[in-house]
C-alpha positions in Angstrom: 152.0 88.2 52.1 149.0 85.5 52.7 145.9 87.1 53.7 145.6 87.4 57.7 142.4 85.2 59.6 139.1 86.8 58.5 137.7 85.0 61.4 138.3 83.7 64.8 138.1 80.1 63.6 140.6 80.8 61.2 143.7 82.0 64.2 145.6 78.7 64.5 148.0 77.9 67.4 151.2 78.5 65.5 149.4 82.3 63.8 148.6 83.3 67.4 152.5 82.3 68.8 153.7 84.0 66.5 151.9 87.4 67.3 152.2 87.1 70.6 156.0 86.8 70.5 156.2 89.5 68.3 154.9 91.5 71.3 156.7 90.0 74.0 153.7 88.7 75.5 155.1 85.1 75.1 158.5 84.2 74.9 160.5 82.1 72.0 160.8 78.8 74.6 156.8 79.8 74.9 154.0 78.3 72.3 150.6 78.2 72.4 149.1 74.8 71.5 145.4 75.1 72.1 142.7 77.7 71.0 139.0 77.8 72.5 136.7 80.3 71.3 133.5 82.3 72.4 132.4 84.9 70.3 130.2 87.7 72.3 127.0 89.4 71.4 128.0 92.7 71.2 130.6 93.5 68.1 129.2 90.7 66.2 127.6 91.8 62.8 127.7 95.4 61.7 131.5 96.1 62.4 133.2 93.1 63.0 133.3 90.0 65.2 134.6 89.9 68.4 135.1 87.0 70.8 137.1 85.5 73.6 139.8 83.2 73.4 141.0 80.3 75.8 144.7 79.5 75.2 146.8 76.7 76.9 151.1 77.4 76.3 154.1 74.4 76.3 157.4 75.3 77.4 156.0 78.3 79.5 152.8 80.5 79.9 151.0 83.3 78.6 147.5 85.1 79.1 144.9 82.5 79.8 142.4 84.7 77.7 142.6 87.6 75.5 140.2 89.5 72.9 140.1 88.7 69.5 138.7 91.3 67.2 138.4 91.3 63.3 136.6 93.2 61.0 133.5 92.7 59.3 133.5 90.6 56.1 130.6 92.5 54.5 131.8 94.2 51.5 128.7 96.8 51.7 129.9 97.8 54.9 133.3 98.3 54.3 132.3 100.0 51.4 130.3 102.1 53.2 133.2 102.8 56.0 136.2 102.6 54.0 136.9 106.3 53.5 136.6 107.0 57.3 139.8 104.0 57.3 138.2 102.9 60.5 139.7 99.3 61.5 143.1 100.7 60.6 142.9 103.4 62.5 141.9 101.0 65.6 144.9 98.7 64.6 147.7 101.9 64.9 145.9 103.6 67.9 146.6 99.9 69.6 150.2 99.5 67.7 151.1 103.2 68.0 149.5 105.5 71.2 148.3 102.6 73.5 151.5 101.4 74.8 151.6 105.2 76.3 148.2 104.9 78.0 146.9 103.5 81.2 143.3 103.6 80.9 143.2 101.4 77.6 143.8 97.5 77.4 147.4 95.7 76.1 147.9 94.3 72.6 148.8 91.4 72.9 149.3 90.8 69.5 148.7 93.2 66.4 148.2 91.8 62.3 147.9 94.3 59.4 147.5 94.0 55.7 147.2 97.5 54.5 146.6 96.5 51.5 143.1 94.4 51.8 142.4 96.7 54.8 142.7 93.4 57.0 143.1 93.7 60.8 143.4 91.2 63.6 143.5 92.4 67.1 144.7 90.3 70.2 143.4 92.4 72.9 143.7 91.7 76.8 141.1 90.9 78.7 138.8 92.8 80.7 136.3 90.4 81.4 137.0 90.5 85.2 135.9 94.3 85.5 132.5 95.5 85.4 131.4 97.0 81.9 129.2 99.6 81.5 125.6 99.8 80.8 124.1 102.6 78.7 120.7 101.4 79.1 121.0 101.8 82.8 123.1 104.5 83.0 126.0 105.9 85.6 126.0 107.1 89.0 127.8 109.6 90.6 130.9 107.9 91.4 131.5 106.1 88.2 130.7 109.5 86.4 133.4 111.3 88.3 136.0 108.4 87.5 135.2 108.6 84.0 135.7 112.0 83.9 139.3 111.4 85.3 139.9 108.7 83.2 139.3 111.0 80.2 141.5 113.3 81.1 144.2 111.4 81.6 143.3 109.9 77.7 143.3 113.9 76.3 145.9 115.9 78.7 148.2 113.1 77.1 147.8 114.1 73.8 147.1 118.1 74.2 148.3 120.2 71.7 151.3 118.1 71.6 153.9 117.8 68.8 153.1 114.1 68.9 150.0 115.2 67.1 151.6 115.9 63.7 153.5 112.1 63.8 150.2 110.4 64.1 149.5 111.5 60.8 147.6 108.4 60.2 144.3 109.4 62.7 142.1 111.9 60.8 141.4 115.4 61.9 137.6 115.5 63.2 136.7 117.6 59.9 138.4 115.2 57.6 136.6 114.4 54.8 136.2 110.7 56.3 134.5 111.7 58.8 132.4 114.2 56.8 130.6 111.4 55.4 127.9 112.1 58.1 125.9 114.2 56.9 124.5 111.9 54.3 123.9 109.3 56.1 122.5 111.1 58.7 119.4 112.7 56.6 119.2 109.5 55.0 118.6 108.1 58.4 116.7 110.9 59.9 112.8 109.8 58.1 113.0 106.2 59.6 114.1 107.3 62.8 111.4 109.9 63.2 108.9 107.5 62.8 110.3 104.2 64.8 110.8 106.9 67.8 107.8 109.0 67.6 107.0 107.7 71.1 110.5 109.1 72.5 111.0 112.5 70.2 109.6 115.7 72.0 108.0 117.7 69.3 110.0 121.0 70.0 113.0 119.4 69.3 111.3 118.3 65.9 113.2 121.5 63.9 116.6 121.0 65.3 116.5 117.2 64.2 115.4 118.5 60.9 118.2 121.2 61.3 121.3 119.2 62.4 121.8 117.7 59.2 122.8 120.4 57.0 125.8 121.5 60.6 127.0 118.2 60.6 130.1 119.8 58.3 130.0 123.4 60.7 129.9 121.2 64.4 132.8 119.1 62.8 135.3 122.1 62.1 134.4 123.5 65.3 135.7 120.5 67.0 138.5 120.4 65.0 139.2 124.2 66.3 139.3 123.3 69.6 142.3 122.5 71.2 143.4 119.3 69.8 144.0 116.5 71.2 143.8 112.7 70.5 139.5 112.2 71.1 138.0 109.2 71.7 134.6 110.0 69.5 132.3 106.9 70.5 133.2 107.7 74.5 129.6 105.9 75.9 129.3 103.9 78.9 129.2 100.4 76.9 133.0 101.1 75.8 134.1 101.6 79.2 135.0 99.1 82.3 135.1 100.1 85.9 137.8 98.2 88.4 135.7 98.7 92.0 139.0 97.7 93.7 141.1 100.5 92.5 138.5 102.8 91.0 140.1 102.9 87.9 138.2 103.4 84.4 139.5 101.9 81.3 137.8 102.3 77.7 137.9 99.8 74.5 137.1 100.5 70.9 138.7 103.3 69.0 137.8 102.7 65.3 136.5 106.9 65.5 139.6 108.1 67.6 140.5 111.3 65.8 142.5 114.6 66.7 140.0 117.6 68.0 138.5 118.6 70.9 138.4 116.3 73.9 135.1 117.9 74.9 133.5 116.1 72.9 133.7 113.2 73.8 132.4 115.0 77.8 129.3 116.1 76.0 128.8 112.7 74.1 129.1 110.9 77.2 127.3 113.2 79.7 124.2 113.5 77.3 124.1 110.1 76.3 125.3 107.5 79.3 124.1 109.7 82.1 120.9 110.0 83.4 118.9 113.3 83.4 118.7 113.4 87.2 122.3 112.8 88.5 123.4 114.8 85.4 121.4 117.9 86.7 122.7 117.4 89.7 126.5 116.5 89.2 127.2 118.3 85.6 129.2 120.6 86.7 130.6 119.3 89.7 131.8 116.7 87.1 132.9 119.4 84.1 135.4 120.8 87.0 136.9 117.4 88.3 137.8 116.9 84.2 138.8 120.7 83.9 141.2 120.4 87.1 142.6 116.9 86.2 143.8 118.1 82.9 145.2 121.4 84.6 146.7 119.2 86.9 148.4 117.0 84.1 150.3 120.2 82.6 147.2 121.4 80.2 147.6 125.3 80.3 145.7 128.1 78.8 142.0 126.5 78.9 139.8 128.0 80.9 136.9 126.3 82.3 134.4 128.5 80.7 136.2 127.4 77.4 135.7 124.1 78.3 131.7 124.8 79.3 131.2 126.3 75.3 133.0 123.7 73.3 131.3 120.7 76.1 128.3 122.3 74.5 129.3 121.9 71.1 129.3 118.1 71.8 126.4 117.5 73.7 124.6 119.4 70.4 127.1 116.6 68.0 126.4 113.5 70.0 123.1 114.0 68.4 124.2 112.3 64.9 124.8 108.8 66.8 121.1 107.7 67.8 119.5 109.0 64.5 123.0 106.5 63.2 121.7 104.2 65.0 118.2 103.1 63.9 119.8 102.3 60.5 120.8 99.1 62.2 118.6 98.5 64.6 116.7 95.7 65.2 113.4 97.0 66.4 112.2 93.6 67.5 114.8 93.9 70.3 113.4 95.0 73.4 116.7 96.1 75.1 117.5 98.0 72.1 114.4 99.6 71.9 114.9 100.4 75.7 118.5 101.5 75.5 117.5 104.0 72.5 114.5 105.4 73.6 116.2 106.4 77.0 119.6 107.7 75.0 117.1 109.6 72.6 115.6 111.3 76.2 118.5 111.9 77.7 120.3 113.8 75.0 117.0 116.4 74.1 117.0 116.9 77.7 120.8 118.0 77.8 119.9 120.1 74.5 117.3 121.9 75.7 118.9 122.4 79.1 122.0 124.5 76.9 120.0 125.6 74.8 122.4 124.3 72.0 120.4 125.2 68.8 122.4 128.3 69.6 125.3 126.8 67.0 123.0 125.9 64.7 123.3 128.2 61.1 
């Protein structure tokens, strides 16, 4: 087959009519015949581009807009990501489990080459919601309809037979995603020092520490009652419809089977701040706990869920030490946006005291 659009620029009219009737977005009297496109600042660079698209139809109509997203060219960076497998898995969770789920958007139109690991995603737009902003945080009310919004995502998927079909999305523990733990203490030196001004010096050892569990937090994940988890659940993947209340959430390149509290602990430890968290945590644990009950989860208990929620505040830690290898320092927001992530999360680990898992 010819290799698939490594770029926006290079989806023509005729490759994009095509996809979309393939999806039944457009249909065969329907073809696109014009293409205007805006790439976006974030998703540009380290794991792909990702930008808008305008598109005008003859002989009926279609979206107006839509997502385009494609991965990165760089070969050291597929390199460096290729045994994780994570723009396939993206392309199959849209192909495969999104079509079941009402908190993620359409695909509008879906291109793989297995082969060359080549992906092109036609996504529908969410631009008319409001996206979230880690730097700033969540309030209350957003935090409880994320929580919903979750477990609607993992009471979907729990402990269900549909687990063992999706045999293409790795187990947390896989050996793909295993690859943490080097790149963690590879990262860890750098970001000691470019956050010395954020890093509370009793939580010095457990930094040091975390490296050498990165393989033990990962299984017990994995022992958890599994489910399909999102595994990059923060506030900048997720949109918030203020008419219906209604929380949706983009980019699953780390979707994996395991433990759905992760993605709970990730997300309160991370995306909310200290304050409301304190004050709402558990409040927030139970609206999850009896949404998933109410969806036909059985036999988890919400203590069970408080011990492995945990577990993830303690393995959320691995993303901002991640991070700093591609930072750029010179950006102030960045800088910001870290420095209060980097606050947040000591504060939910010392507050549960999770050094506790640490061997």
């Amino acid at each position: 087959m010819s290799r698939l659009p490594t770029s926006s620029a290079e989806i023509t009219p005729a490759w994009l009519t095509a996809r979309l009737r393939e999806t039944g977005t457009i249909d065969s009297g329907t073809e696109v015949t014009t293409i205007e496109r805006d790439l976006m600042g974030a998703g540009i660079g380290f794991m792909g581009e990702v930008g808008r698209i305008k598109v005008s139809y003859s002989g009926g109509n279609g979206p107006a807009t839509m997502i385009c997203k494609i991965p990165t060219q760089d070969a050291n960076i597929r390199g460096m990501l290729a045994a994780a497998r994570v723009f396939e898995r993206e392309a199959r969770f849209y192909s495969d489990l999104a079509p079941a789920l009402d908190v993620v958007p359409k695909a509008l139109g879906i291109a793989s080459d297995l082969e060359h690991d080549d992906h092109v995603l036609i996504l529908q737009d969410l631009g008319h919601l409001r996206v979230g902003d880690q730097a700033r945080g969540v309030d209350e009310k957003d935090a409880h309809a994320t929580m919903l919004a979750a477990a609607r995502l993992h009471a979907r998927y729990w402990q269900n037979a549909d687990l063992d079909r999706i045999d293409w999305m790795p187990m947390a523990n896989s050996e793909g995603m295993k690859i943490g733990r080097e790149v963690y203490q590879a990262s860890l030196p750098g970001f000691l020092q470019v956050f010395a001004h954020a890093i509370d010096p009793d939580m010095v050892s457990l930094m040091e520490r975390f490296g050498d569990n990165v393989h033990q937090l990962l299984d017990r994940i994995a022992a958890m009652p599994n489910t399909v988890a999102h595994f990059d659940f923060r506030l900048d993947n997720l949109f918030f419809d203020d008419r219906s209340g209604a929380v949706w959430m983009i980019d699953f390149q780390t979707s994996s089977k395991g433990g759905g509290a992760y993605d709970l602990g990730y997300f309160m430890s991370q995306s909310v701040p200290i304050d409301i968290r304190r004050a709402h945590e558990e409040s927030l644990l139970r609206t999850y706990h009896d949404e998933i009950v109410r969806l036909g989860v059985t036999g988890y208990s919400y203590e069970q869920l408080f011990q492995d929620y945990r577990v993830g505040v303690l393995y959320g830690w691995i993303i901002p030490v991640y991070a700093v290898g591609t930072l750029d320092s010179s950006s102030e927001r960045a800088m910001a946006l870290w420095t209060e992530v980097i606050k947040r999360a000591q504060a939910a680990m010392r507050d549960h005291s999770v050094a506790d898992f640490l061997i």
